[in-house]
C-alpha positions as CSV (number, residue, x, y, z in Angstrom):
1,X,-156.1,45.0,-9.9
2,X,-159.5,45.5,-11.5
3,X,-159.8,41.6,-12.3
4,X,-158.4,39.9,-9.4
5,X,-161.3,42.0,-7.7
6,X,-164.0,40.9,-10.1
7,X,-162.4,37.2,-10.3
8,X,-162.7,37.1,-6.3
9,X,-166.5,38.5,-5.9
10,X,-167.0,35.5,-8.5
11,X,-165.6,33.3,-6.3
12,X,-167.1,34.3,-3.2
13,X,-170.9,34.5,-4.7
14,X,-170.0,31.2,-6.0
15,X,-169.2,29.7,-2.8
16,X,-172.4,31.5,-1.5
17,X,-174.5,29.6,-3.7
18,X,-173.0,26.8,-3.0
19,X,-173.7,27.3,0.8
20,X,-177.2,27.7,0.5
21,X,-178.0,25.1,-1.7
22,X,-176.3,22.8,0.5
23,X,-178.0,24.2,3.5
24,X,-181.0,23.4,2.0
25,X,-180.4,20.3,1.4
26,X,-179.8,19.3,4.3
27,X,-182.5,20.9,5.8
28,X,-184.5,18.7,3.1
29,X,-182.7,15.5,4.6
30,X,-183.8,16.6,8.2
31,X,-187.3,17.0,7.0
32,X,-187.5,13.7,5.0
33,X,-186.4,12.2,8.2
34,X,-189.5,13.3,10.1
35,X,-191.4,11.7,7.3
36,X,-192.7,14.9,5.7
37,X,-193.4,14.8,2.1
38,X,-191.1,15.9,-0.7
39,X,-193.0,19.2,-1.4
40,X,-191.8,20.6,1.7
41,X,-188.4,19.4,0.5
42,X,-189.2,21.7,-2.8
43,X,-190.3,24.8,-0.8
44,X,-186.7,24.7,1.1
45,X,-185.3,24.7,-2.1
46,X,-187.5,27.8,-3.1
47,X,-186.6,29.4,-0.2
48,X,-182.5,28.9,-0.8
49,X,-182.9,30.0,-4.6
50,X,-185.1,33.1,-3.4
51,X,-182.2,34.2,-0.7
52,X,-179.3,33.5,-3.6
53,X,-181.4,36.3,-5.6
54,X,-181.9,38.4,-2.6
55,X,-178.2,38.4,-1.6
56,X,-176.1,38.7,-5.4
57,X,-177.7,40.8,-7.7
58,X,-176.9,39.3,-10.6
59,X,-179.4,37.4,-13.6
60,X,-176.1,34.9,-14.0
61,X,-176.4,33.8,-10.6
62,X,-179.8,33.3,-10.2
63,X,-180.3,31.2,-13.4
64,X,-177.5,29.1,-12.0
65,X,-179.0,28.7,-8.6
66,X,-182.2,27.4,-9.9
67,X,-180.6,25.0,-12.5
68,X,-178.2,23.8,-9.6
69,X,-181.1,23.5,-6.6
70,X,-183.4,21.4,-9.6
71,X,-180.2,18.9,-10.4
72,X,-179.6,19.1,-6.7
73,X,-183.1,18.2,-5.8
74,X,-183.1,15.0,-8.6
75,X,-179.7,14.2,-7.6
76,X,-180.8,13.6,-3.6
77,X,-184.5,13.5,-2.6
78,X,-185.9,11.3,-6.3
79,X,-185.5,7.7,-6.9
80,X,-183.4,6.4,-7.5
81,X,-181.3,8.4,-5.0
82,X,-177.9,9.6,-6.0
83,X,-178.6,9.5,-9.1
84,X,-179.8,11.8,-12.0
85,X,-182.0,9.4,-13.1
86,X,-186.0,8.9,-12.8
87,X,-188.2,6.4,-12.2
88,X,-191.6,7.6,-12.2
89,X,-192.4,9.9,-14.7
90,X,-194.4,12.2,-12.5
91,X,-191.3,13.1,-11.4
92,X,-189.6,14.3,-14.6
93,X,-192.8,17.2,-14.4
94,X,-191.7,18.0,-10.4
95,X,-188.3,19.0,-11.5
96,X,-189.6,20.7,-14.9
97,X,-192.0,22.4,-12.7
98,X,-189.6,23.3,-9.7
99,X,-187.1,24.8,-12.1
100,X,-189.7,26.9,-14.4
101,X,-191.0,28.1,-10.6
102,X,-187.6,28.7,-8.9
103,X,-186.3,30.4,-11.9
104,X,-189.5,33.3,-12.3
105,X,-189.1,33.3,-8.5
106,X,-185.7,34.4,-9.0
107,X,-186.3,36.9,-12.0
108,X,-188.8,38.5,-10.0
109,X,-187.0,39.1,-6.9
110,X,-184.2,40.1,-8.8
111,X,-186.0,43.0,-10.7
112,X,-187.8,43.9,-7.8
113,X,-184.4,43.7,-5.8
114,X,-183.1,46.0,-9.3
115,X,-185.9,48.6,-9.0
116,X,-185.3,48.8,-5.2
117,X,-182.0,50.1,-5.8
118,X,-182.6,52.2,-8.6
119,X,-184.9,54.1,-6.3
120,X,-182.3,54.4,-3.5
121,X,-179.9,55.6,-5.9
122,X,-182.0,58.5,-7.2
123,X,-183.1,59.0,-4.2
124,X,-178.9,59.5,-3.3
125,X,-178.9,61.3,-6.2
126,X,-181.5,64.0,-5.5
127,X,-180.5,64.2,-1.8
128,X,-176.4,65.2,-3.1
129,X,-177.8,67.7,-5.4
130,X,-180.3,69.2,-3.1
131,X,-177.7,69.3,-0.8
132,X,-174.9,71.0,-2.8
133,X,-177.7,73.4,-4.5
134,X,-178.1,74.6,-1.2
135,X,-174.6,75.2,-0.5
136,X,-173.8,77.0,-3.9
137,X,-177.2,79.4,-3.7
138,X,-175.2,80.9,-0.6
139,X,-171.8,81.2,-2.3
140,X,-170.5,84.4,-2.7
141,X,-167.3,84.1,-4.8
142,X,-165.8,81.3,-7.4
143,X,-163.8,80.1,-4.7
144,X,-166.4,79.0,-2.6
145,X,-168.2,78.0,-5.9
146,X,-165.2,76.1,-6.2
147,X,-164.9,74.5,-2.4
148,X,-168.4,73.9,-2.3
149,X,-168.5,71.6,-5.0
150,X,-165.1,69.6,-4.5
151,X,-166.5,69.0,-1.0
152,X,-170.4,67.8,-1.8
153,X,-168.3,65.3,-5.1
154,X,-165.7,64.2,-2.9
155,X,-168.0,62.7,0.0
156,X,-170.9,61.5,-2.4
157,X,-169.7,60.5,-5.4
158,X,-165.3,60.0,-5.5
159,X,-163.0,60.6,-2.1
160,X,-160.2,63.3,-3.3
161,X,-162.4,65.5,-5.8
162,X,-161.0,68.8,-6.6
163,X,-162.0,72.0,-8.9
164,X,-160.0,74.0,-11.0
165,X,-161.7,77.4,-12.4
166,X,-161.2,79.6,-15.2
167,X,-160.9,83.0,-16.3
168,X,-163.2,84.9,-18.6
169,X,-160.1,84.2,-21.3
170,X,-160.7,80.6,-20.7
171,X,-157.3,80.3,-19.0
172,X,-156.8,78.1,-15.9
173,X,-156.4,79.7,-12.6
174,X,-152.9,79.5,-11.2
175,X,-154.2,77.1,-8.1
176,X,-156.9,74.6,-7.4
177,X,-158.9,73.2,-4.5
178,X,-158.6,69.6,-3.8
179,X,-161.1,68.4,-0.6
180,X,-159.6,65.0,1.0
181,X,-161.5,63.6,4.7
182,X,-160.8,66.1,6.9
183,X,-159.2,68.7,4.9
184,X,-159.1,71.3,2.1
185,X,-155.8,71.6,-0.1
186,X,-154.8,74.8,-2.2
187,X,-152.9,73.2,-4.6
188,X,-150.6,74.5,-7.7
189,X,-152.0,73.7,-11.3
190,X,-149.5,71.8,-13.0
191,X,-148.4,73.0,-16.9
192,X,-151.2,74.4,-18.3
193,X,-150.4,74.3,-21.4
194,X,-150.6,70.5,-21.6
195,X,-153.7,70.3,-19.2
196,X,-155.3,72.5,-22.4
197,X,-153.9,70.6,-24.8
198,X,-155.7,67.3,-23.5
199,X,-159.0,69.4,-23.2
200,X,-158.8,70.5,-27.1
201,X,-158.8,66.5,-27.7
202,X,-161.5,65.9,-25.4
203,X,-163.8,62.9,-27.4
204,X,-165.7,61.5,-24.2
205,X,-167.0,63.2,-20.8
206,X,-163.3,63.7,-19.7
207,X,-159.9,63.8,-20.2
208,X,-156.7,61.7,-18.2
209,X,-154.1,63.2,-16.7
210,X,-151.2,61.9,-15.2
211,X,-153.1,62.6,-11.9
212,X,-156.7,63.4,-12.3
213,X,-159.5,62.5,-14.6
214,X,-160.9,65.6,-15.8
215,X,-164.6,66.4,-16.3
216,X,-165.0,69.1,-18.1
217,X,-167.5,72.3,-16.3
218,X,-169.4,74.2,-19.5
219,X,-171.1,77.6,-19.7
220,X,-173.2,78.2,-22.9
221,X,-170.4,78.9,-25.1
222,X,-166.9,78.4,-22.9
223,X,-165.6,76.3,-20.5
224,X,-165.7,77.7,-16.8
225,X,-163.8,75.1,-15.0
226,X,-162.7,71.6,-14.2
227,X,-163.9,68.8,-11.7
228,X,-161.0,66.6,-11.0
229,X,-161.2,63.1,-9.6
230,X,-158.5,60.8,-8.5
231,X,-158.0,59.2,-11.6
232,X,-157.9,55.2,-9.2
233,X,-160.7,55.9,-8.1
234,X,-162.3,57.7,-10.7
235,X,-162.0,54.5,-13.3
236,X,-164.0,52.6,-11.1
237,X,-167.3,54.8,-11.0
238,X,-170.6,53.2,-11.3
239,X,-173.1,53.8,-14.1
240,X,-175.2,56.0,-10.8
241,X,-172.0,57.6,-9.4
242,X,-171.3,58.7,-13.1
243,X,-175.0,59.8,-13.4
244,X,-174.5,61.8,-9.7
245,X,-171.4,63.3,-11.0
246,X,-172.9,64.8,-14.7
247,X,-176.0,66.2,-12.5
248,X,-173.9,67.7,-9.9
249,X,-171.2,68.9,-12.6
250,X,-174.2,70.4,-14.4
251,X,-175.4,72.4,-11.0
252,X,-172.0,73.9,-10.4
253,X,-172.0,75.1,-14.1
254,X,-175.3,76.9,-13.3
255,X,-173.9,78.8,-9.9
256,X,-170.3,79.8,-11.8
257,X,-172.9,80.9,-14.8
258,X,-175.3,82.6,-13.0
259,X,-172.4,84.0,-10.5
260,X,-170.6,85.8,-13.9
261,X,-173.7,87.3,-15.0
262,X,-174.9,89.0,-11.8
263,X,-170.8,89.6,-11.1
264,X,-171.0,91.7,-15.0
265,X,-174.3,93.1,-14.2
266,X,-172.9,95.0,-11.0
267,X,-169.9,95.8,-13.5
268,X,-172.6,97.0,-16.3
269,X,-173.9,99.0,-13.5
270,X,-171.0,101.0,-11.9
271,X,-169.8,101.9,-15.4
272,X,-173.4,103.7,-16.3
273,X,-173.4,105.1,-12.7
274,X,-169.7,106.2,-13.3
275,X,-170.8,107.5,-17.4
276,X,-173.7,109.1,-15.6
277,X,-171.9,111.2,-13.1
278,X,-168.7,111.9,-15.7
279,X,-171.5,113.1,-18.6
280,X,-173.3,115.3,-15.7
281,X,-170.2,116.6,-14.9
282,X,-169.0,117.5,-18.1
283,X,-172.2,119.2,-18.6
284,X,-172.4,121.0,-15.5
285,X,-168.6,122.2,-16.8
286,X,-169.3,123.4,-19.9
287,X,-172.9,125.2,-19.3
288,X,-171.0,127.2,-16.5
289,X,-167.9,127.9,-19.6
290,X,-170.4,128.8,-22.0
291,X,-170.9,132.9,-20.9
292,X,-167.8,133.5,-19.9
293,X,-166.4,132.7,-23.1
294,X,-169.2,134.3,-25.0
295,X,-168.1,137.3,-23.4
296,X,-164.2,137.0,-24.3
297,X,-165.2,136.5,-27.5
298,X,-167.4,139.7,-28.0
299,X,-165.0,141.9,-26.0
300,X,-161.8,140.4,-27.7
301,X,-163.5,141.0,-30.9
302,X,-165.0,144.6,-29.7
303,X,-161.2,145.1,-29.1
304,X,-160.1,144.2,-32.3
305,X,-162.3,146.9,-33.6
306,X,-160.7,149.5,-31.6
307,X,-157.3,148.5,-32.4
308,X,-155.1,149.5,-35.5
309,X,-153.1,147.0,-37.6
310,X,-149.9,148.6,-36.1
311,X,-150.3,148.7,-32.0
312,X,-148.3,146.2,-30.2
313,X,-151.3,144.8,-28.1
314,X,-153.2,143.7,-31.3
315,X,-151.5,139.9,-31.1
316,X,-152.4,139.8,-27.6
317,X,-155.9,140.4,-28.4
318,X,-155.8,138.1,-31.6
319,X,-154.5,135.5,-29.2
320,X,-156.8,135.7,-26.4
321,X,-159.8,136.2,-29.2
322,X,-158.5,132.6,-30.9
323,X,-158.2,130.8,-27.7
324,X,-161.5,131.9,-26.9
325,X,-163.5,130.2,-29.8
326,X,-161.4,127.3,-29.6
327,X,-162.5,127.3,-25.8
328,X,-166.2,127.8,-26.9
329,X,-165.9,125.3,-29.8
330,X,-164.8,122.9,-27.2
331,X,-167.5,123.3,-25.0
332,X,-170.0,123.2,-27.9
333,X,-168.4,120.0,-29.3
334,X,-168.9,118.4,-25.0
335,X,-172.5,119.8,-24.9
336,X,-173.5,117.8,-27.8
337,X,-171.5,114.8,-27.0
338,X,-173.7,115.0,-23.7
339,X,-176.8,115.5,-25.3
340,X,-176.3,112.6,-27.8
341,X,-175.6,110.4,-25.3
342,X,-178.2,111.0,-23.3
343,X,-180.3,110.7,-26.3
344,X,-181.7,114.0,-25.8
345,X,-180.8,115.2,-29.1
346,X,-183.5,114.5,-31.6
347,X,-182.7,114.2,-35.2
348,X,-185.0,116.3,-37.7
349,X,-184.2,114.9,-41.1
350,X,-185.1,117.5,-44.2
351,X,-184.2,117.4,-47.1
352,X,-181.5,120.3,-47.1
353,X,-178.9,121.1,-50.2
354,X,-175.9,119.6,-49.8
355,X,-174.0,122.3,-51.1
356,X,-174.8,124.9,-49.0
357,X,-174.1,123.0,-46.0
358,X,-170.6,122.5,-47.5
359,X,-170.3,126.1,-48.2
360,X,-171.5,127.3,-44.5
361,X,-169.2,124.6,-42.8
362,X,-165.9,125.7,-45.0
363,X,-167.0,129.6,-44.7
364,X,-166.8,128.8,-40.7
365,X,-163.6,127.7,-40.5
366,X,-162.3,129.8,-42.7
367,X,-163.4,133.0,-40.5
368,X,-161.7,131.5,-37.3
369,X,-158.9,130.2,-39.4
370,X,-157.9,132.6,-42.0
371,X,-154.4,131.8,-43.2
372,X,-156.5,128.4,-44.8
373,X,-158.5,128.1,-48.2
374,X,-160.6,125.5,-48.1
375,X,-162.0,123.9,-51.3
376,X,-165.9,122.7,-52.0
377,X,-166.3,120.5,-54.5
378,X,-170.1,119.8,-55.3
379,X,-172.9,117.9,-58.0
380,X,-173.9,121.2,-60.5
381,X,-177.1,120.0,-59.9
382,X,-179.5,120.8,-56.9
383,X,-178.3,117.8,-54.6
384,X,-180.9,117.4,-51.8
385,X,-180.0,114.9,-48.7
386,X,-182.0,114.2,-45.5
387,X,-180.1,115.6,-43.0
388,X,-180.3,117.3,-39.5
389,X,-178.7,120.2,-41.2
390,X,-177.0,121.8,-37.8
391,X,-176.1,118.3,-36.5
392,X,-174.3,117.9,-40.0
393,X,-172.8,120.9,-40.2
394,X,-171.1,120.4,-36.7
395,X,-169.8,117.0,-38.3
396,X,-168.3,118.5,-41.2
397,X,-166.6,121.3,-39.1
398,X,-165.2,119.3,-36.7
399,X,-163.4,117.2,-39.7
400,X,-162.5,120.5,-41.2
401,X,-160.9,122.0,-37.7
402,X,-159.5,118.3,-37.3
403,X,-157.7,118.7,-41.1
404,X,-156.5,122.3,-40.4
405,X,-154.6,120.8,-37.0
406,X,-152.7,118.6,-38.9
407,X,-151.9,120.9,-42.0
408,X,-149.6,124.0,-42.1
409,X,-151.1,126.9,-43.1
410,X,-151.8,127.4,-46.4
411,X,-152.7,123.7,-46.6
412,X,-154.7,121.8,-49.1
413,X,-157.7,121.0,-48.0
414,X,-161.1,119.9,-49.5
415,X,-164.8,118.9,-48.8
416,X,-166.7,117.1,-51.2
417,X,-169.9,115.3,-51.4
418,X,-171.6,113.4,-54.4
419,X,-173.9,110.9,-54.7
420,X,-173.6,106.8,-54.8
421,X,-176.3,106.0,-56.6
422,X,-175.6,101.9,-56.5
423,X,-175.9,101.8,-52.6
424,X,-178.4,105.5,-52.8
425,X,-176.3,107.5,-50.5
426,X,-175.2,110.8,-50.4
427,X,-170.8,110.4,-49.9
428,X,-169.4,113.8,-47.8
429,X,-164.9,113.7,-48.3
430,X,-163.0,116.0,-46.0
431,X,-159.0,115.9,-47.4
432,X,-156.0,116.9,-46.0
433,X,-152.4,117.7,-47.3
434,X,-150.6,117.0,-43.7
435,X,-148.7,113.7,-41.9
436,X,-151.5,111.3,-42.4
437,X,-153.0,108.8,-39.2
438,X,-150.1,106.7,-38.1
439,X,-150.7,103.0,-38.0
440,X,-151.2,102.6,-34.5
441,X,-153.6,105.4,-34.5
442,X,-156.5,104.7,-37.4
443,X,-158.0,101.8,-35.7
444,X,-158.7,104.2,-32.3
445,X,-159.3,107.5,-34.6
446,X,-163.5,107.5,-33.8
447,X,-162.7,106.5,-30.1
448,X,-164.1,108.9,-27.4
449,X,-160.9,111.0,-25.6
450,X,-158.3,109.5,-28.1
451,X,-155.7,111.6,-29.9
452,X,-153.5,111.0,-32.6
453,X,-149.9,111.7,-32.0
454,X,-148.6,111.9,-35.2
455,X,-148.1,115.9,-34.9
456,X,-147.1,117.6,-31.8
457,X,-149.8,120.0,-31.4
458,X,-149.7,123.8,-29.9
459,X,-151.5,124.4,-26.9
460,X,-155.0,123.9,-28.1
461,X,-154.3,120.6,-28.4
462,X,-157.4,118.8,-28.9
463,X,-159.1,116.2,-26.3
464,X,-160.8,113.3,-28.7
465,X,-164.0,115.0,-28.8
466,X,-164.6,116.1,-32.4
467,X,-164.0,112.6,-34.3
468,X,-166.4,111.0,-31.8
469,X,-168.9,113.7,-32.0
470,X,-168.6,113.3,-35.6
471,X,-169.3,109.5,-35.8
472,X,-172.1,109.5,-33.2
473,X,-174.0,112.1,-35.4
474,X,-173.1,110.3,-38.6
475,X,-174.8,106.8,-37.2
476,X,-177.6,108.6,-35.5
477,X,-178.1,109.3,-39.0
478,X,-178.0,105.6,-40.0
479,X,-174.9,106.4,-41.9
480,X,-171.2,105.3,-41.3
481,X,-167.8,106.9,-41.4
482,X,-164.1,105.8,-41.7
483,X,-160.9,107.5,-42.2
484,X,-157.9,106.9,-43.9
485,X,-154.7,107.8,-45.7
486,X,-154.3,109.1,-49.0
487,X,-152.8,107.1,-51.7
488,X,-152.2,110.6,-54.0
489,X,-150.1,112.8,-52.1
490,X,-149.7,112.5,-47.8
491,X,-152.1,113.3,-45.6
492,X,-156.1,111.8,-44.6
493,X,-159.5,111.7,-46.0
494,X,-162.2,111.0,-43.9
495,X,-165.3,109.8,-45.8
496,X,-169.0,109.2,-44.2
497,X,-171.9,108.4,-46.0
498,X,-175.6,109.2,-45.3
499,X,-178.8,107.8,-46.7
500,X,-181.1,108.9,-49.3
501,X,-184.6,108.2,-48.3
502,X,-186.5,107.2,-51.3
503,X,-190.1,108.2,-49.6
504,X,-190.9,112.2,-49.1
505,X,-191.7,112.7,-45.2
506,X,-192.2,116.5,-46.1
């Protein structure tokens, strides 16, 4: 189809030049009848060659309307006439002359003819983006994004254009809007698995479909949706309506970009409201908890004091004393979750013995968990890390309460710490002997409100505070943790390392 089109525009600007040329030489025959000289006769000829350029824009035709209106010329207005022969030499520079003249004439008005239209088509070009730049600054959604651009492609550049979005997973949307005259279509994309499969081979500015010709809209670093032209009518684009479509294609990548970053700002947004209002909360909660329980604890404990080994109301009071601390060790654990969020809590690094901190830690947990012995391994040498010395201490308690949950009583468990001299770190250990983390479990262990549930727990089952605590103290630090499973006997070790500063800040 494409060259019997082509074939008949040859044809027809053929015939044109044909037409003209004997136009004007008839003209010339009229006016060599009047007895007017043969210069005359040339201009006509000028004039003919000059409205062949004006009316086909092509170099082809125009060198071949000046050779044919000089041959013409020879052929009917020299002596001897009807013939392509020449008597007087004078003549022989005429038709030199009259080609060399009508063929500039013709390069000129061609290429002014050339720049004319260049200009109109950037001028087409500016006035369809400006136009659908407009549009798409007012869009609210993708969809619109969407519409607004099928619409402004389809009536400037190809009738029948359509977009297909994507998701954030770079998944095609289940439907597409196609804009024909006089209507909007809400079509169903066809397999997307092979419409992905011909994007992954892409090698050119688009890709062909059974239906469509694809151009392909990009973000930075994915692919946010497709334009999709009639694939007739898209092969037989012009070098501008391929230059319209790229600048246009590039303007609707702009509005979906700029669309997902404001739509993830608001998202960015509600979540730090929401964090905001849940950490206020929380602390609000637990600052309200915090005398209350002090006061169970010292009266359960006053109690306790009061009450022999023997009387029946002694476990009541042992329970209400242990769910009390466990209470207040929660609320502890949230206040310093709130503060450390909030960056409120200021780390004081000094150089503190390692040791001791060990020591104070297992000596805690022991007291509120007596049926446990818990062993400290340390360097017989003065080991001295900089260290928040109460933020660490909370750290290596809440691993040690965390080991005694999931051990039976009288467990095995141990702290350690020595130091790495390669990497110059100070290496804290807290072992277990109990179930170990289950698969699914170690890569969520440090997440905030996650619990294991590889052992049923009583009723002071815990709330995912302590691990977290644990590893937000640890990097505040500029150390790191991780946990796993030990390859000795069951059960967990959970290792974090924190740095020794080679410079005294004392």
């Amino acid at each position: 189809m494409i060259q019997k089109h082509q074939l008949k525009t040859v044809l027809l600007h053929f015939i044109l030049v044909l037409a003209l040329l004997f136009t004007a030489a008839g003209i010339g025959f009229l006016l060599r009848g009047f007895g007017l000289p043969e210069a005359n006769i040339v201009i006509v000829f000028f004039l003919a060659v000059l409205l062949i350029t004006l009316l086909i824009s092509s170099y082809v035709f125009a060198i071949l309307a000046s050779v044919l209106a000089a041959f013409l010329f020879n052929y009917l207005f020299t002596e001897p006439y009807f013939s392509f022969a020449v008597n007087a030499p004078s003549y022989m520079v005429t038709l030199f002359i009259m080609s060399i003249a009508a063929l500039l004439t013709s390069m000129v008005t061609f290429h002014a003819k050339k720049n004319e239209r260049n200009a109109k088509e950037r001028e087409q070009e500016s006035r369809a983006l400006y136009a659908l730049t407009n549009l798409l600054t007012e869009a609210k959604t993708y969809a619109e994004i969407a519409e607004m651009a099928a619409d402004t492609i389809s009536k400037s550049v190809c009738t029948g254009a359509a977009c297909l979005c994507f998701d954030d997973d770079g998944k095609p949307d289940s439907n597409y809007v196609q804009c024909l005259p006089g209507q909007v279509l809400h079509r169903e994309t066809e397999d997307t698995n092979s419409l992905l499969e011909r994007l992954s081979e892409l090698d050119k500015g688009y890709v062909v479909g059974p239906e469509f010709c694809d151009w392909p809209i990009y973000a930075e670093d994915s692919i946010l949706g497709l334009i999709r032209l009639p694939k007739e009518n898209a092969q037989r684009l012009s070098a501008a309506q391929v230059r319209i479509l790229r600048s246009m294609i590039e303007s609707t990548a702009l509005a979906m970009d700029r669309f997902s970053a404001s739509a993830q700002q608001i998202r960015l947004h509600e979540e730090t409201v929401q964090e905001r209002y849940r950490v206020n909360l929380l602390r609000a909660i637990s600052h309200d908890l915090r005398t209350p329980l002090a006061g169970m604890i010292g009266t359960s404990e006053m109690l306790l004091g009061m009450t022999n080994a023997d009387d029946p109301r002694r476990q009541l009071m042992e329970g209400i004393s242990k769910d009390a601390g466990w209470l207040h060790s929660l609320v502890e654990n949230i206040l310093s979750l709130t503060r450390l969020q909030d960056g409120r809590l200021t780390i004081q690094k000094e150089r503190e013995a390692a040791e001791e901190i060990l020591g104070g830690a297992a000596r805690y947990v022991m007291r509120h968990h007596p049926g446990y012995d818990i062993e400290v391994h340390a360097p017989e040498e003065l080991f001295l890390v900089p260290m928040d010395a109460k933020l660490i201490s909370q750290a290596l308690i809440n691993l040690l309460e965390n080991a005694v949950k999931h051990t039976d009583p009288p467990g095995d468990i141990c702290v350690s710490v020595e130091e790495d001299k390669m990497n110059q770190a100070a290496v804290f250990t807290v072992r277990d002997h109990g179930s170990g983390i289950g698969g699914a479990d170690l890569p969520h262990i440090f997440e905030l409100f996650y619990t294991s549930h590889a052992k049923e727990a009583d009723s002071r089952k815990g709330v995912g505070l302590g691990l977290a605590i644990c590893e937000t103290i640890v990097k505040a630090h500029g150390g790191s943790i991780f946990a796993r499973n030990r390859t000795d006997v069951p059960g967990a070790e959970f290792v974090f390392s924190l740095p020794l500063e080679v410079e005294d800040n004392e």
